[in-house]
C-alpha positions in Angstrom: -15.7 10.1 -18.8 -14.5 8.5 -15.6 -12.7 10.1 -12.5 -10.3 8.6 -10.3 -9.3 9.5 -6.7 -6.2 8.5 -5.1 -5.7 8.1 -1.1 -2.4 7.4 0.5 -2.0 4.2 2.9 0.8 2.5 5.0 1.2 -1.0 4.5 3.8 -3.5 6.4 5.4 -6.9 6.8 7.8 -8.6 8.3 8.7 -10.5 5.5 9.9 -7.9 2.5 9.3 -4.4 1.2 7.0 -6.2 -1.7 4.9 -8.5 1.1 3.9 -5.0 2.1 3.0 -4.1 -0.9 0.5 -7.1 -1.6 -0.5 -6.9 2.0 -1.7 -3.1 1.2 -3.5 -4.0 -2.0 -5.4 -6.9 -0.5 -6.8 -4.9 2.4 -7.1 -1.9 0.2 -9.6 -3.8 -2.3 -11.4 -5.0 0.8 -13.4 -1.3 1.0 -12.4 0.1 -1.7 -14.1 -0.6 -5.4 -12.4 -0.1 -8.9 -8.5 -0.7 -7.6 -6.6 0.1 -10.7 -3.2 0.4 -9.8 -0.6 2.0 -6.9 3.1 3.6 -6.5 5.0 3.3 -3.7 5.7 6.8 -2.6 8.3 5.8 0.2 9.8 2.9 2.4 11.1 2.7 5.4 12.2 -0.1 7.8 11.7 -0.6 12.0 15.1 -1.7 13.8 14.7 -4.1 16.8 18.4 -5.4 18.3 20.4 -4.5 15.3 17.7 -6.4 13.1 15.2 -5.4 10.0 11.9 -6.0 12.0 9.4 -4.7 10.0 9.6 -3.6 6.2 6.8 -0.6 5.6 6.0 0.8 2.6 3.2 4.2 1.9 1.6 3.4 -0.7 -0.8 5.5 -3.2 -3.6 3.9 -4.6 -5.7 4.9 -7.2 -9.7 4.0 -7.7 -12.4 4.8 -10.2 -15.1 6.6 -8.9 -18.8 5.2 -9.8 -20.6 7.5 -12.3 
């Protein structure tokens, strides 16, 4: 039997809404162990001068807890 635990983060680029998304998961799997997948939960954009300047993205991940 395994368990999982999931933990909410905030990811962001200036590129696109899914460059935040990779973004998250690479730092993510930096600490965490046993990454198995992740939904974005919401999205949301910064404004600077009438311009998209940052794309964010919360994103829930899921891991596998050692038995």
């Amino acid at each position: 039997m395994s368990v999982a635990k999931v933990i909410e983060i905030i990811a962001s680029s200036g590129k696109s809404f899914d460059d935040a998304v990779e973004e998250g998961i690479k730092e993510a799997c930096k600490t965490l162990n046993n990454v198995t997948g992740a939904w974005v939960a919401d999205q949301k954009v910064t404004v600077k001068d009438g311009k998209v300047d940052e794309y964010r993205v919360v994103l829930r991940v899921t891991f596998v807890l050692k038995d």
